[in-house]
N, C-alpha and C positions, 0 to 999 in steps of 0.2 A: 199406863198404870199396871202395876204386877197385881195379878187375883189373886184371892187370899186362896192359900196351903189345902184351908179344908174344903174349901170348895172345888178344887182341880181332885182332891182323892174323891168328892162326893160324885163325881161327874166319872171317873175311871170306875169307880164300885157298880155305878148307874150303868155304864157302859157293859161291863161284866155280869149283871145280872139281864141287861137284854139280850145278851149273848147266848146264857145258858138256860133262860127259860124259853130261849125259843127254840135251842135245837131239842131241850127235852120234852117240851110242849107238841113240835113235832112227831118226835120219836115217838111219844106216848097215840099220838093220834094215828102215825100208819102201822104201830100193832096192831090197834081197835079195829082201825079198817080193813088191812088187808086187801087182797087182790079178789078181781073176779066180778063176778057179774051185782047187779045192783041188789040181789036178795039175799046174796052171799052175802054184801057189806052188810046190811041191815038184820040180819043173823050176827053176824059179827057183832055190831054195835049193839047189839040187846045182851048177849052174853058177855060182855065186859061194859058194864055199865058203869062202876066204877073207877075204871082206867081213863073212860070216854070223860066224864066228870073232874077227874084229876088234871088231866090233859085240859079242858075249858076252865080250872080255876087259874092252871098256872099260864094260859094264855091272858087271863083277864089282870094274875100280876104283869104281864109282858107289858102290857096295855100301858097300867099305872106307870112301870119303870119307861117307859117311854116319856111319856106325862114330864117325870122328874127329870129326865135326860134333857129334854127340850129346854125348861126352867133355867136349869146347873147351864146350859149353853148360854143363853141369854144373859144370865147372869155375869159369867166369863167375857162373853164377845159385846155387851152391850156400850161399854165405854171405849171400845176400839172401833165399832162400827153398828150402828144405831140399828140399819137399813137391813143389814145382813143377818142381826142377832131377830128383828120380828120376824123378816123372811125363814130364818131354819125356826123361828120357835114354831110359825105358822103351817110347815112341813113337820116338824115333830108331831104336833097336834091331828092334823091329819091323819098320819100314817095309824095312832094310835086311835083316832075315832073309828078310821077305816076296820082295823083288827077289831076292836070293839062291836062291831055291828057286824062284820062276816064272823064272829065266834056264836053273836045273837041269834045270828038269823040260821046259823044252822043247828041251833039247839030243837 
């Protein structure tokens, strides 16, 4: 069976937005950090404290755009292959509790 139209663009947009909030989520976090020794970073991180915060919101959308990537898969692959559509929804899910909780735990 062909997947419906909006569903295949909800899934590319999905895909594109975990793309660019994670290299900018990135990027945002090794400004804050920087190099050097551990009292240097935490210098660093107290003087850009709102970079540091921008950077963990838009990892926490990563998070969610993940969420809905897995979903839009499932939805996609679930009537070609049952098995395979819980298996990646079950690895989407993951990967995004995973980031979920290493953005927590370093707050």
């Amino acid at each position: 069976m062909k997947p419906d139209m909006n569903t295949v663009r909800l899934l590319g947009a999905a895909q594109l937005v975990v793309f660019f909030a994670s290299v900018i989520s990135e990027q945002l976090l090794k400004s804050v950090v920087g190099t050097g020794s551990m009292s240097d970073t935490l210098v660093n991180i107290s003087e850009n404290v709102s970079r540091m915060r921008i950077s963990t919101l838009i990892a926490f959308i990563n998070s969610l755009a993940i969420v809905a990537l897995g979903v839009l898969f499932y939805i996609t692959l679930n009537e070609t292959n049952k098995t395979m559509a819980l298996i990646a929804l079950g690895c989407f899910f993951a990967e995004a509790i995973t980031l979920a909780v290493g953005i927590s735990v370093s707050l």
